[in-house]
C-alpha positions as CSV (number, residue, x, y, z in Angstrom):
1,X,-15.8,36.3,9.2
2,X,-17.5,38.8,11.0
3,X,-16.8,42.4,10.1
4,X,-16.7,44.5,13.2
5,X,-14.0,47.0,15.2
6,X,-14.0,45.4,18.3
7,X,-14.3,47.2,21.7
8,X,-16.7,45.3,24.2
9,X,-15.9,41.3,25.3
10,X,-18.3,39.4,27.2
11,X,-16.5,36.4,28.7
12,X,-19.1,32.8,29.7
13,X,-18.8,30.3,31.9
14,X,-20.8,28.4,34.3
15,X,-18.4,29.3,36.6
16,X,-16.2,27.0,37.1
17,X,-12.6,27.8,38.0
18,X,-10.8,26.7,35.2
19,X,-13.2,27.6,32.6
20,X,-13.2,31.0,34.2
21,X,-9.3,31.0,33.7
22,X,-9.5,30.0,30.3
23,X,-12.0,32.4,29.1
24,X,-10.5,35.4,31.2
25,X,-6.9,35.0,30.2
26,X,-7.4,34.8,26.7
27,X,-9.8,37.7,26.9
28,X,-6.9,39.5,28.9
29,X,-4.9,38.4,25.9
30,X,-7.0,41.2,23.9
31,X,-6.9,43.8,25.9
32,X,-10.6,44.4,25.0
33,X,-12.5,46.0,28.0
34,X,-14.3,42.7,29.6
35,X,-17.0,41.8,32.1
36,X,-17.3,38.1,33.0
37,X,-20.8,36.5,33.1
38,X,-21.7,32.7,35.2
39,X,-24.3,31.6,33.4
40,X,-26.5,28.8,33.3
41,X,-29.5,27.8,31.7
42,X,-32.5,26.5,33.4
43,X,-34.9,23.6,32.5
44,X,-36.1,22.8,30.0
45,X,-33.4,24.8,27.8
46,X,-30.7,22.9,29.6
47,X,-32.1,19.7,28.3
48,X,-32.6,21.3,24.8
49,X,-29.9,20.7,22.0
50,X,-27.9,23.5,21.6
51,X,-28.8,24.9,18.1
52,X,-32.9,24.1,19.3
53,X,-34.9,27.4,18.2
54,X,-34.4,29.3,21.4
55,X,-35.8,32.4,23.1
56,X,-34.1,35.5,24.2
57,X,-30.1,34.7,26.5
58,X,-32.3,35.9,29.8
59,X,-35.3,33.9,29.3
60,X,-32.8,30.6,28.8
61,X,-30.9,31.4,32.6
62,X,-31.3,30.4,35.9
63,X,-32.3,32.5,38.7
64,X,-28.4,32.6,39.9
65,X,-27.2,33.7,36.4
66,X,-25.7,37.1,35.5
67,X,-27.5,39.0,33.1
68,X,-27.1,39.0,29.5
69,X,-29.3,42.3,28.0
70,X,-28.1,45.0,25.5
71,X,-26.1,46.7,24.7
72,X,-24.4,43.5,23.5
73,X,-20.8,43.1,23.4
74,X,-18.5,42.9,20.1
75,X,-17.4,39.6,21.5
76,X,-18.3,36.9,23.1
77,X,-15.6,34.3,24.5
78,X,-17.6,31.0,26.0
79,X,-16.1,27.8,27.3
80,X,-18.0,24.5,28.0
81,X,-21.2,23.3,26.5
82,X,-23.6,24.9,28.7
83,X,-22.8,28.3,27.4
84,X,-22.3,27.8,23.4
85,X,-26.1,28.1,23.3
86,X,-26.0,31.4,25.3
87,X,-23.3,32.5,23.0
88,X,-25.1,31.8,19.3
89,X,-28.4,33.2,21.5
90,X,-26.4,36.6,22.3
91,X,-24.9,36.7,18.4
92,X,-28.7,36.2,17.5
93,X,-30.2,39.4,19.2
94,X,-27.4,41.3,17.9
95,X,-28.2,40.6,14.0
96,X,-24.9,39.0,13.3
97,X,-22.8,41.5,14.8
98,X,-21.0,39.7,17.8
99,X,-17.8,37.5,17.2
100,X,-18.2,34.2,18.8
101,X,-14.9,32.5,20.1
102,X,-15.4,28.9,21.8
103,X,-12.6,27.3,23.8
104,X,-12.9,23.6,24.1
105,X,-15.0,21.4,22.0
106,X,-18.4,23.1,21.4
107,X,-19.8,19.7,20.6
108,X,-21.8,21.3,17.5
109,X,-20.5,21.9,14.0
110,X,-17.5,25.0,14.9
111,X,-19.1,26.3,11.2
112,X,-21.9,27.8,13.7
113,X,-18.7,30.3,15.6
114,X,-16.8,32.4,14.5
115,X,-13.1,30.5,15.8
116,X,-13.2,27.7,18.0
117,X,-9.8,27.4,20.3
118,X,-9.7,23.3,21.6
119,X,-7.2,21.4,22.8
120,X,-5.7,18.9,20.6
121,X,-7.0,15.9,22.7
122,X,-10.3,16.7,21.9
123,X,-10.1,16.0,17.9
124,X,-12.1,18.8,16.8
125,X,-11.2,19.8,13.1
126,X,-12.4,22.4,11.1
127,X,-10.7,25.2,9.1
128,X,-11.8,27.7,11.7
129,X,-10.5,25.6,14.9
130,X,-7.5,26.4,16.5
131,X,-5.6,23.8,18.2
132,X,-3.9,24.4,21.4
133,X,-1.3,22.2,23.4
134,X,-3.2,22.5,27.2
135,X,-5.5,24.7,28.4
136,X,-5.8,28.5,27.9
137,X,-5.1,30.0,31.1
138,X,-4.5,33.4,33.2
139,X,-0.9,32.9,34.2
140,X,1.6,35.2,32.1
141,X,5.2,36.4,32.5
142,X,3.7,40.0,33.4
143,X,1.2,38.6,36.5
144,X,4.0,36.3,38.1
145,X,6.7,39.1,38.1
146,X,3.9,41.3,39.4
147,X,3.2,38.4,42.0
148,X,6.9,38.2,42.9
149,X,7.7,41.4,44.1
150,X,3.8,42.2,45.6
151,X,5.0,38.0,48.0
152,X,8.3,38.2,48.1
153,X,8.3,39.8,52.1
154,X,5.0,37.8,52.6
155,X,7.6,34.5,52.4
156,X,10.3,35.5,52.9
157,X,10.4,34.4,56.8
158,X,9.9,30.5,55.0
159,X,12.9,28.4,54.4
160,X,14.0,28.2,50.5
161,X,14.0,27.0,48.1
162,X,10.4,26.8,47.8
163,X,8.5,23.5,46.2
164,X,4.8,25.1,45.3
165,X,2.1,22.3,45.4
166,X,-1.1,22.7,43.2
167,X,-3.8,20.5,44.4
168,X,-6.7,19.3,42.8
169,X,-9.0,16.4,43.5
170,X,-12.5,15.1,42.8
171,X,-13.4,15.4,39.7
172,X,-17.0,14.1,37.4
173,X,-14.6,11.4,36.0
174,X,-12.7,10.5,39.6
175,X,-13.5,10.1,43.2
176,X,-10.8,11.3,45.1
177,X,-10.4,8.7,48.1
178,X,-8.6,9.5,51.2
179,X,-6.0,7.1,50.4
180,X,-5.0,9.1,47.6
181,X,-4.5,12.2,50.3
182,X,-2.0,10.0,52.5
183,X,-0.2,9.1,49.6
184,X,0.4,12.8,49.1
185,X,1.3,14.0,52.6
186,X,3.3,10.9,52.8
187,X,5.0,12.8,49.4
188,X,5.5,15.9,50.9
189,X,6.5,14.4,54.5
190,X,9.3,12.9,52.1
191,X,10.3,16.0,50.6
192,X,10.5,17.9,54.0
193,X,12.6,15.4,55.0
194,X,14.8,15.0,52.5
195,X,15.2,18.4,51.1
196,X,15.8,21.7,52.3
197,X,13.3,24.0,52.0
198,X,9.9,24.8,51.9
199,X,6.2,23.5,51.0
200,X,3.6,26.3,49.7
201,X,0.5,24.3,48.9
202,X,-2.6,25.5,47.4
203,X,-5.7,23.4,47.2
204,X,-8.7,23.7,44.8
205,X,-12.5,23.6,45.5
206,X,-12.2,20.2,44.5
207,X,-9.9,18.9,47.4
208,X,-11.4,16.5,49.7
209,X,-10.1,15.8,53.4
210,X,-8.5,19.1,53.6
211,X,-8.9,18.9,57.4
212,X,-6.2,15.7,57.0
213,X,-3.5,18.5,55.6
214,X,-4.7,20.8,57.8
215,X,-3.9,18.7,61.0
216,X,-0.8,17.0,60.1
217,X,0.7,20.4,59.1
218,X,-0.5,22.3,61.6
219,X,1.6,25.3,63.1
220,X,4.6,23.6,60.6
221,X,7.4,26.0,60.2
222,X,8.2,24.5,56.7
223,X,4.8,24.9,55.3
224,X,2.1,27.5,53.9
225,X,-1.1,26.6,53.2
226,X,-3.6,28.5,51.4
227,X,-7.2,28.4,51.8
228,X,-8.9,28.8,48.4
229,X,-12.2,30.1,50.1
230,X,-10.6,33.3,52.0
231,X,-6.7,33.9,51.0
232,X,-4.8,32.3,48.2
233,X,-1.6,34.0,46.8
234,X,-1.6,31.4,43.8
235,X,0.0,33.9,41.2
236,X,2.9,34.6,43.9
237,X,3.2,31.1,44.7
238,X,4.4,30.4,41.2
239,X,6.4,33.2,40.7
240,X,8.4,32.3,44.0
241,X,8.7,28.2,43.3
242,X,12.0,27.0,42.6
243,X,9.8,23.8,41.5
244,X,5.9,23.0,41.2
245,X,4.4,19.3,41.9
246,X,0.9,19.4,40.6
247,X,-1.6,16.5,40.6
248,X,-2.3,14.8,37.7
249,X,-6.0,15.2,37.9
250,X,-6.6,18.7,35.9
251,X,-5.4,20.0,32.5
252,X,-5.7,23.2,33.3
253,X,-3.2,23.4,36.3
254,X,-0.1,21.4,34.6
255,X,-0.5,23.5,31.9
256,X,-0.3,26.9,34.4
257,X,2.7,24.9,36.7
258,X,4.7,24.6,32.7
259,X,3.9,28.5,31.8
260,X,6.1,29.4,35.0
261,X,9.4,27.6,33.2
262,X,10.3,25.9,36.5
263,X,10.7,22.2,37.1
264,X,7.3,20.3,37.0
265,X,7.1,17.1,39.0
266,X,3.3,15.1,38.2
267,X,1.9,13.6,41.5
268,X,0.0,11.0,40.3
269,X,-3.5,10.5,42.3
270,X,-4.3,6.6,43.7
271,X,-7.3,5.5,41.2
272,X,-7.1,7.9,38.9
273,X,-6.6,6.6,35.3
274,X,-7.4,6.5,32.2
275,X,-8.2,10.3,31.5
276,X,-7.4,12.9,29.4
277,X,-5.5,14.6,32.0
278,X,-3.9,11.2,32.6
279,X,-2.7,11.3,28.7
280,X,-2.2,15.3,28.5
281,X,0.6,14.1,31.8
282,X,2.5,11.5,29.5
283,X,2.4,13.7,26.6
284,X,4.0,16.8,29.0
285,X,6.8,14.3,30.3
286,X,7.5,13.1,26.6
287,X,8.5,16.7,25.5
288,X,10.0,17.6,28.1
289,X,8.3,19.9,30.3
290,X,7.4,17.4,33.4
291,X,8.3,14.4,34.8
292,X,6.6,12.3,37.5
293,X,7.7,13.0,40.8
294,X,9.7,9.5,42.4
295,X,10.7,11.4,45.4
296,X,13.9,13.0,43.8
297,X,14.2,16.8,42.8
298,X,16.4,18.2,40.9
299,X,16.4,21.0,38.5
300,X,16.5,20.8,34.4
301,X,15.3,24.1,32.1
302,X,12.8,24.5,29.3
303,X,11.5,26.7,26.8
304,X,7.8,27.2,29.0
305,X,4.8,27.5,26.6
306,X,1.8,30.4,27.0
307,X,-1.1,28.9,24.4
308,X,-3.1,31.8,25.5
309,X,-0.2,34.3,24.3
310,X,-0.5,32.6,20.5
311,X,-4.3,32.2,20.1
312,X,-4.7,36.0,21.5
313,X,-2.3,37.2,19.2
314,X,-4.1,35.1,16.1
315,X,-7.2,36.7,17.3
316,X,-6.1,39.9,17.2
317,X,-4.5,39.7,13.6
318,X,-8.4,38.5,12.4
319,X,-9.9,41.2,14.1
320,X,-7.5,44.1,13.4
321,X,-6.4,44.6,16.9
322,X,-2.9,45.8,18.1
């Protein structure tokens, strides 16, 4: 293991949302003083394998890439494939010295890093890996009681109790189609009608036909919704949820809907199957933290689970950290 008293965390992603998440909240998890990098590397290094002889990290990026020159950090936390190159590149120019964490399956040997974190759908074994139940993520008991008092007048002229939505959508593996968005206003038309309360939905980059929700809700008394590109109070949308329906599409958001300890209801998307997601959704329901929403809410308890809590605090026993 590498020997080092660790001060300086550099966190990698392309930057994609929920890599950024994962990467950030288990870096928050450290309490190491961190700066996040998006990173890509440019052609012909993005076609290279990753453990090709390779140049210096900035000579590997893209024009739109953050820098990556000394000093170098003590650590380096990376998610997704892209940046595992980046990551042995950076440990490289600093002799040996920077501790390498991955999150999610590096797709080389994990001998090559320092401690791999993966999910346990991705069958990645080694005596360095460890496995995690879901996705690392930002959401802790802290942020969301932080969120509730800093939203609490910012709702409160909306109905309770409140049902928070999480949205997600297209994704490399499914083409949201519109039908799929009917089916979930037609959901949430159901619950409005049914139920008192109200709706506060938050959409992802990836949501198609936005304008759809956007026009049937329009000036709704019953219904917030964010917009992801200029305000989204996510953090005090889960604090404040009495429930949290969250589509089946995305690891990463069931995971943060269960770390709030409220109800979870799945909305399953039309067409999407077959996934990881799909099978991380069954395995939620089968112990107990979810259950598909059939258009009837009611409210059970359970112990909620913070993955990014227990592989921080694992971290931090290797590397002598308090």
């Amino acid at each position: 293991m590498t020997k080092l008293t660790p001060r300086t965390c550099w966190t990698l992603s392309d930057g994609h949302p929920g890599m950024m998440s994962q990467v950030i909240g288990l870096s928050e998890s450290l309490g190491l003083e961190t700066i996040h990098k998006v990173v890509n590397r440019r052609w012909p290094y993005s076609w290279m394998p990753t453990l090709w002889p390779f140049g210096t990290p900035t000579k590997q990026l893209d024009k739109k890439s953050d820098s990556l020159a000394p000093p170098w950090p003590d650590v380096v936390i990376s998610c997704g494939r892209r940046s595992v190159a980046l990551a042995l590149s950076i440990k490289k120019q600093n002799k040996g010295k920077t501790y390498l964490i991955h999150i999610q399956d590096p797709l080389i040997s994990p001998r090559h890093l320092d401690l791999v974190a993966a999910p346990e759908h991705d069958k990645v074994i080694a005596p360095n890996v460890i496995k995690t139940f879901g996705a690392l993520h930002k959401v802790s008991p802290q942020k969301l009681e932080t969120a509730r008092s800093e939203f609490k007048d910012y709702f409160s002229h909306y109905e309770n109790p409140f049902y928070t939505v999480l949205l997600g959508g297209a994704t490399n593996r499914y083409a949201m189609p519109q039908e799929a968005m009917e089916d979930l206003i037609s959901s949430f038309d159901q619950i409005l009608r049914d139920y008192p309360g109200s709706l506060l939905i938050t959409p992802s980059f990836r949501t198609p036909y936005r304008d759809l929700l956007k026009t049937h809700f329009a000036n709704h008394p019953r219904v917030f919704l964010a917009e992801p590109e200029t305000f989204n109070p996510y953090f005090g949308m889960l604090a404040l949820a009495n429930a949290v329906l969250v589509t089946d599409d995305s690891v990463n958001m069931m995971t943060e809907a269960c770390a709030t300890g409220k109800p979870v209801y799945i909305l399953p998307l039309r067409g999407h199957e077959n996934t990881k997601p799909i099978r991380f959704a069954s395995e939620l329901i089968r112990r107990g933290y979810a259950k598909y929403f059939d258009g009837i809410i009611d409210f059970w308890e359970y112990r909620p689970f913070n993955e990014t809590a227990r592989v921080g605090n694992l971290i931090k026993s290797q590397l002598g950290l308090r």
